[in-house]
C-alpha positions as CSV (number, residue, x, y, z in Angstrom):
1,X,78.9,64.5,123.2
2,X,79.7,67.7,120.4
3,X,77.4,67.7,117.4
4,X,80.0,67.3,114.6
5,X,78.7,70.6,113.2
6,X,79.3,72.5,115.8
7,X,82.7,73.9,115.6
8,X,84.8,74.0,118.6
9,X,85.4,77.6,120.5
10,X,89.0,77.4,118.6
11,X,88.4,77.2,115.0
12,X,87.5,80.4,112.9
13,X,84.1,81.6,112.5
14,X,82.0,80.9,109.1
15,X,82.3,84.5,107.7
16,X,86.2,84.8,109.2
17,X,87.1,81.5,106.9
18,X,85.3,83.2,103.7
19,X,87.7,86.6,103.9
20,X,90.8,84.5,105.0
21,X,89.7,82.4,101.6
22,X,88.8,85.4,99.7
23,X,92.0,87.1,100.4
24,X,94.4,84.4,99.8
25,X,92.8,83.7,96.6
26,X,94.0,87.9,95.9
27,X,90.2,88.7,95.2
28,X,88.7,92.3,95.3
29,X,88.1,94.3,98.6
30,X,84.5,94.8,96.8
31,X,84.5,91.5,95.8
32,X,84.9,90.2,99.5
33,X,82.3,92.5,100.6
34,X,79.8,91.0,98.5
35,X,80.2,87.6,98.9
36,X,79.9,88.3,102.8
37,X,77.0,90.0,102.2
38,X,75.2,87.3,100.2
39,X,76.2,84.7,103.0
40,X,74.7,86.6,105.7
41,X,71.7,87.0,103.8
42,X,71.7,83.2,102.9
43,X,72.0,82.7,106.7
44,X,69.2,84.9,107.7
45,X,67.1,83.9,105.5
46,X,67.2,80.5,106.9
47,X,67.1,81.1,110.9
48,X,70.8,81.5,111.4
49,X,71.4,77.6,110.2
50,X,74.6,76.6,109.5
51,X,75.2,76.1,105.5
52,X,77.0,73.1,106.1
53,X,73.3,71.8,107.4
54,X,71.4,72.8,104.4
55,X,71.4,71.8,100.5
56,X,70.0,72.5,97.5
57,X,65.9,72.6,98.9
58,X,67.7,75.6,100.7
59,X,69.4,77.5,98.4
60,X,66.4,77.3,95.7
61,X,63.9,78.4,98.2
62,X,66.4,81.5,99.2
63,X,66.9,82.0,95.3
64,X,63.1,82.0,94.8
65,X,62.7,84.6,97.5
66,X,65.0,86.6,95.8
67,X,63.0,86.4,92.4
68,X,59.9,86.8,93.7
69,X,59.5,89.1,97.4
70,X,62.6,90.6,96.2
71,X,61.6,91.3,92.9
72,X,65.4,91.2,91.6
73,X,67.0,90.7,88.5
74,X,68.3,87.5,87.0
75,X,71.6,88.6,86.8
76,X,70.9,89.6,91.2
77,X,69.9,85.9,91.1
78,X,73.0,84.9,88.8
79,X,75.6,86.0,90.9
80,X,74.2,84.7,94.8
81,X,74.1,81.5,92.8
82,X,77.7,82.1,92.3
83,X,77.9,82.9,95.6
84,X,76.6,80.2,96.9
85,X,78.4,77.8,94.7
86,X,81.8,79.4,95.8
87,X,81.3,78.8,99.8
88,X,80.3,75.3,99.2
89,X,82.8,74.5,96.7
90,X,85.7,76.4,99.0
91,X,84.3,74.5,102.0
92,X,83.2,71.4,101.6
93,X,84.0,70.1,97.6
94,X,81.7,70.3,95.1
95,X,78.2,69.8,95.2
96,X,76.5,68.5,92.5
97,X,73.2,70.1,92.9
98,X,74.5,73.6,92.8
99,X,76.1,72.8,89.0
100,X,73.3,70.6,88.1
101,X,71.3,74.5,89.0
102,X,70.4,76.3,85.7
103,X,71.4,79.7,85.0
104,X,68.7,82.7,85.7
105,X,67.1,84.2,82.1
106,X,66.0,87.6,82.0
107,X,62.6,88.1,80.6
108,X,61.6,89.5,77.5
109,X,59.0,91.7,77.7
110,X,57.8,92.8,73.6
């Protein structure tokens, strides 16, 4: 029997369905780009899992890597949030965990 994640050998791979998305939606070459790179990262980061399989335990832990071994700025942070929020609204509805997710501040150093 198939796992129901598992998508069959005729349907469209992950990163495929993200620039057919992208492009119907008349976004940025650039833009594109980017938000593939942030879902391969996402990805990686987690063993090559599926995002379908993972939730919001996930996606904090990958956006605590980035803050902290990664050492990048909130507004880094701020937008694979985005990213993050746009594949799973796109893909599977909206989640409420990813809106419920506070925005990134910078840090005022004095």
């Amino acid at each position: 029997m198939k796992n129901s994640i598992t998508p069959n050998a005729s349907s469209p791979k992950l990163l495929d369905q993200v620039r057919d998305r992208i492009r119907v939606k008349h976004y940025s070459i650039r833009t594109e780009t980017q938000y593939v790179q942030w879902i391969k990262r996402f990805i990686l980061f987690h063993g090559k899992r599926h995002p379908r399989e993972m939730g919001a335990a996930e996606v904090e832990a990958f956006l605590t890597h980035l803050a902290v071994a990664g050492k990048m700025a909130a507004s880094t942070q701020n937008h694979a949030k985005r990213v993050e929020r746009w594949l799973n609204v796109s893909r599977w509805g909206s989640f409420g965990w990813i809106r419920r997710a506070g925005v990134f501040k910078r840090r005022v150093f004095i």
